[in-house]
N, C-alpha and C positions, 0 to 999 in steps of 0.2 A: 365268490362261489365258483366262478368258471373258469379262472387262468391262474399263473402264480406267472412273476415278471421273468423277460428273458433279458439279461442286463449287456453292455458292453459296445463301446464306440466301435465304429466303422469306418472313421474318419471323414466324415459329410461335414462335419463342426468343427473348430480348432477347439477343443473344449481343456483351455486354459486354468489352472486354479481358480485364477480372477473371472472367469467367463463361466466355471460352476457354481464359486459362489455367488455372485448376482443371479444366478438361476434359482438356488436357493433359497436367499432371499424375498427373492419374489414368491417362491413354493409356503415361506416362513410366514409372510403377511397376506397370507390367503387369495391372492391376485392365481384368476382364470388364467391357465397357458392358453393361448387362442393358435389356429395352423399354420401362420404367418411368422410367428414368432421364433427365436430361435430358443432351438431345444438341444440338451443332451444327445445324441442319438441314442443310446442304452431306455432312456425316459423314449423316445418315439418307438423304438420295438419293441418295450414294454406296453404300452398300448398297443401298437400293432398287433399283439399276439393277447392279449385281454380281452381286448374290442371282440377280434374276431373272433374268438373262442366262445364266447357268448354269442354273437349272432350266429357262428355255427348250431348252437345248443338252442336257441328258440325255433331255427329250423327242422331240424331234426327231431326235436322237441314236438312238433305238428305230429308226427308219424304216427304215435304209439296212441293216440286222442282220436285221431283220422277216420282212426279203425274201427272207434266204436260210434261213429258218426249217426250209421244206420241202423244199430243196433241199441240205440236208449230207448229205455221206454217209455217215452211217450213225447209228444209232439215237443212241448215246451223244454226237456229234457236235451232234443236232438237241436234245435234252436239256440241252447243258449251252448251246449258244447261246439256249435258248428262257428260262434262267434267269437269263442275261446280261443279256438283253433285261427281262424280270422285273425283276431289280435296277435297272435303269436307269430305270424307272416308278418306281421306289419313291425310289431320290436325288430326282427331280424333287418326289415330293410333300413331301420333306424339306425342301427348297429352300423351294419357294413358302411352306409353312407360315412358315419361319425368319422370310422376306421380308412375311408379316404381320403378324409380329408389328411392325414397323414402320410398321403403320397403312397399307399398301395392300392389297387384294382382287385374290385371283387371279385373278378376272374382269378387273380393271382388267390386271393383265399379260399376261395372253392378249391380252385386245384391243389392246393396244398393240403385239403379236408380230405380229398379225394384218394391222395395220394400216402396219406396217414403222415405226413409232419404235422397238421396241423389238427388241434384234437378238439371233441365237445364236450360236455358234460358226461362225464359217469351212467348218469342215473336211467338217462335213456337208454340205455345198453341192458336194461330189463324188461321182462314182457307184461304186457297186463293183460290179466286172466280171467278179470270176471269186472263185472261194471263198477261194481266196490271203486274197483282199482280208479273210476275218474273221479269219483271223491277224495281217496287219499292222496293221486297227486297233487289236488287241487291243495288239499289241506296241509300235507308234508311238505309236497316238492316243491308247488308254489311257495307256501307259507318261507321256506328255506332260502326261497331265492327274494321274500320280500327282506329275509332278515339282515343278507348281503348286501339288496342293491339301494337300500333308500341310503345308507352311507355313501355308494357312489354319487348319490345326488348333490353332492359336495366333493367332489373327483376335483384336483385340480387341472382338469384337462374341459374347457368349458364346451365343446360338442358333447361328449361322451355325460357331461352330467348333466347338460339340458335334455340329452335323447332319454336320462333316466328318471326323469319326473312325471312325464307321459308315461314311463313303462311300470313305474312304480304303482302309477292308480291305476296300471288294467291290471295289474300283479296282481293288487288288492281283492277286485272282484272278483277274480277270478276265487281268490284263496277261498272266501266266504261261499264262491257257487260250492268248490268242493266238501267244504263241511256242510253244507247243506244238505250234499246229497249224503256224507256219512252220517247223519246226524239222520235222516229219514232212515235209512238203513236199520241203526243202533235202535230207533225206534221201533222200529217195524217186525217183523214174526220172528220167532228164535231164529228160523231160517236165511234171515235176511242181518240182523244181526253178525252170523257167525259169518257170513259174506265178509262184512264188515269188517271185524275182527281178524280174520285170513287176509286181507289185506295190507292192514294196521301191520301184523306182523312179518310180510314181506318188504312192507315199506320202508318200516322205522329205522333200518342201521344204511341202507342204502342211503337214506337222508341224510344222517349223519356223514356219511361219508361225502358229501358233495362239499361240505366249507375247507376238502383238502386237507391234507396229512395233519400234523400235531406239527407246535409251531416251531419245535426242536429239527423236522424234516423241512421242515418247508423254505429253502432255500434263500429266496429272493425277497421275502415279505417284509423283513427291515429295510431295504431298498427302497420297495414301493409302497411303505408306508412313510420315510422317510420325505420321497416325492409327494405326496397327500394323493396318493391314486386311489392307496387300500388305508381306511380308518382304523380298523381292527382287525386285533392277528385272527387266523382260524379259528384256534380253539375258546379264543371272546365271544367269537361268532355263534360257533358252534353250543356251546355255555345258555346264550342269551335263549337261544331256539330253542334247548331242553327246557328252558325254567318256563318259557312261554308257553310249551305243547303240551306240558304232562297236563296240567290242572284241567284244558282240553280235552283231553282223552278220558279223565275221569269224571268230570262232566259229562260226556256219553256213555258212560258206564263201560267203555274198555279201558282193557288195559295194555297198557307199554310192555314190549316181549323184552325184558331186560330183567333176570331179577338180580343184578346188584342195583337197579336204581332207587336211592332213598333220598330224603333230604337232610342237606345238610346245614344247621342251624346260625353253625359260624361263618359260614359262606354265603349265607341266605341263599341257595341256590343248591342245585339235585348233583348230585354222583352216582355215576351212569358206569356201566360196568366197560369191560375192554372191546375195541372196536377191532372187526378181524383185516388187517391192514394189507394183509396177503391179499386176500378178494380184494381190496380194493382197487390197490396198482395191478393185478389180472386183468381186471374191469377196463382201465385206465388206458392197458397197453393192448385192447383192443377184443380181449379175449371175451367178454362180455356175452351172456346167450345170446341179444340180439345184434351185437356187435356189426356182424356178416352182414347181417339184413337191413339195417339201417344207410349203413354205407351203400350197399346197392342200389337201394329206391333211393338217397339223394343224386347215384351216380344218372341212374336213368332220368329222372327228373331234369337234371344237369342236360344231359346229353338231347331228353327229345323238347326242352324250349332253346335249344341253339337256334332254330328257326327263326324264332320270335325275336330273339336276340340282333339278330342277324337283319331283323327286316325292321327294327327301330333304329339301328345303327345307319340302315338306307336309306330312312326316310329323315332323320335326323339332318343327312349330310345331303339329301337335296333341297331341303326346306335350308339349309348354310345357301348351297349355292345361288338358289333363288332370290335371297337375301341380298347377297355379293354383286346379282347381276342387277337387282333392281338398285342398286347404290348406283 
């Protein structure tokens, strides 16, 4: 859902014919890469730039939930969004860890987020407008992001797909908190309904658009499906999450803002009308409504726990020294 691979040696490896294929190989007979081991380079900055695209997107991810922290209605509401929110702190530092252990520093990835090389998810780069909005991400964006990552839980890169089986079962709760509350919604007064509904149809193609281009754009994804990084192309992905959400949706009695979508009998699965690809790469390259604003609260965020940073790194290094002196 969150990266597509960046491929090509740097020369860290002598990556030999014979020194690929044993890589592969070993990728062949389902054997964990572990951080020790040796690797392609093209495979380490292809997680390099995966990993942390994703822990940038569960951070960042916090922002647009944050907000409605103090504004749900009512106790239990504000409780279980503030723990969502909580969980989603805690993927990212999962992530980023994963992501050093292949030799870059979360500093280095921050700054690279900061600096726009490195990017997060699409989806955040919209706003949410009404409380609708934290049941639909719960139920689209989560749901979209369970559809990607339980495949990484078989990642052949074995950090990255142990940190994803912890993230997968908060994924899961999460998905279910947000159809809960769309599901009270759809229930509840025409008023609150059509909430619901306004939602559904700002949500639905931005969803779509997070499993990444169609699999004819999408560059790298024979690469790093090749590697067993990525299971399934995009539009597999993409596929599996329309056939699972519609009956969803009509089970709450809304409906999908699509009308070429029907089903299709030979395909056992739905055909969904054209996705607007323009918005997306706009979106992508930064232009996004909340685009601006996201990036600024991670920057200040960034900038005023340098402190904190700065006084674990001191206290880190005199609890060494003390160490040192008492040997």
């Amino acid at each position: 859902m969150y990266s597509q691979g960046l491929i090509g040696a740097d020369g860290r490896t002598e990556e030999t014919p014979e020194f690929l294929a044993r890589f592969q190989k070993r990728i062949d007979a389902e054997e964990k890469i572990e951080p020790k081991d040796e690797m392609p380079e093209g495979y380490r900055r292809t997680l390099i730039r995966q990993i942390g695209q994703h822990a940038h997107s569960e951070i960042v991810g916090m922002l647009p939930e944050g907000n409605w922290i103090t504004r749900a209605p009512s106790l239990r509401r504000k409780a279980a969004l503030l723990a969502k929110v909580q969980d989603e702190g805690g993927h990212g530092l999962y992530l980023y860890s994963a992501a050093e252990t292949l030799g870059v520093s979360r500093e280095e990835m921050t700054e690279e987020l900061l600096s726009g090389k490195a990017k997060y998810s699409s989806i955040f780069n919209y706003p949410t407008l009404s409380w609708a909005d934290m049941g639909t991400i719960g139920w689209l964006v989560d749901g979209a992001a369970i559809m990607n990552q339980i495949p990484l839980c078989r990642c052949s890169f074995g950090p990255y797909a142990r940190a994803m089986i912890r993230v997968c079962k908060e994924e899961s709760f999460h998905q279910r908190q947000g159809y809960e509350i769309v599901m009270t919604l759809a229930q509840g007064t025409p008023e609150q309904k059509a909430m619901a509904q306004d939602s559904l149809n700002r949500w639905w193609w931005p969803s779509l658009m997070m499993f990444g281009p169609h699999d004819a754009d999408s560059q790298h994804s024979d690469q790093s499906m090749a590697w067993k990084i990525k299971r399934f192309t995009n539009d597999e992905l993409r596929q599996k999450f329309i056939d699972a959400t519609v009956p969803q949706a009509e089970y709450l009695g809304l409906t999908i803002p699509d009308p070429d979508l029907k089903w299709n009998e030979d395909k056992g699965g739905y055909d969904h009308g054209p996705i607007d690809w323009d918005e997306f790469w706009r979106v992508v390259k930064g232009h996004g409504p909340m685009a601006k604003d996201r990036i600024k609260a991670r920057k200040k965020a960034w900038d005023d726990g340098a402190w904190v940073r700065e006084a674990a790194l001191a206290h880190a290094e005199k609890r060494r020294a003390r160490k040192i002196a008492a040997e």
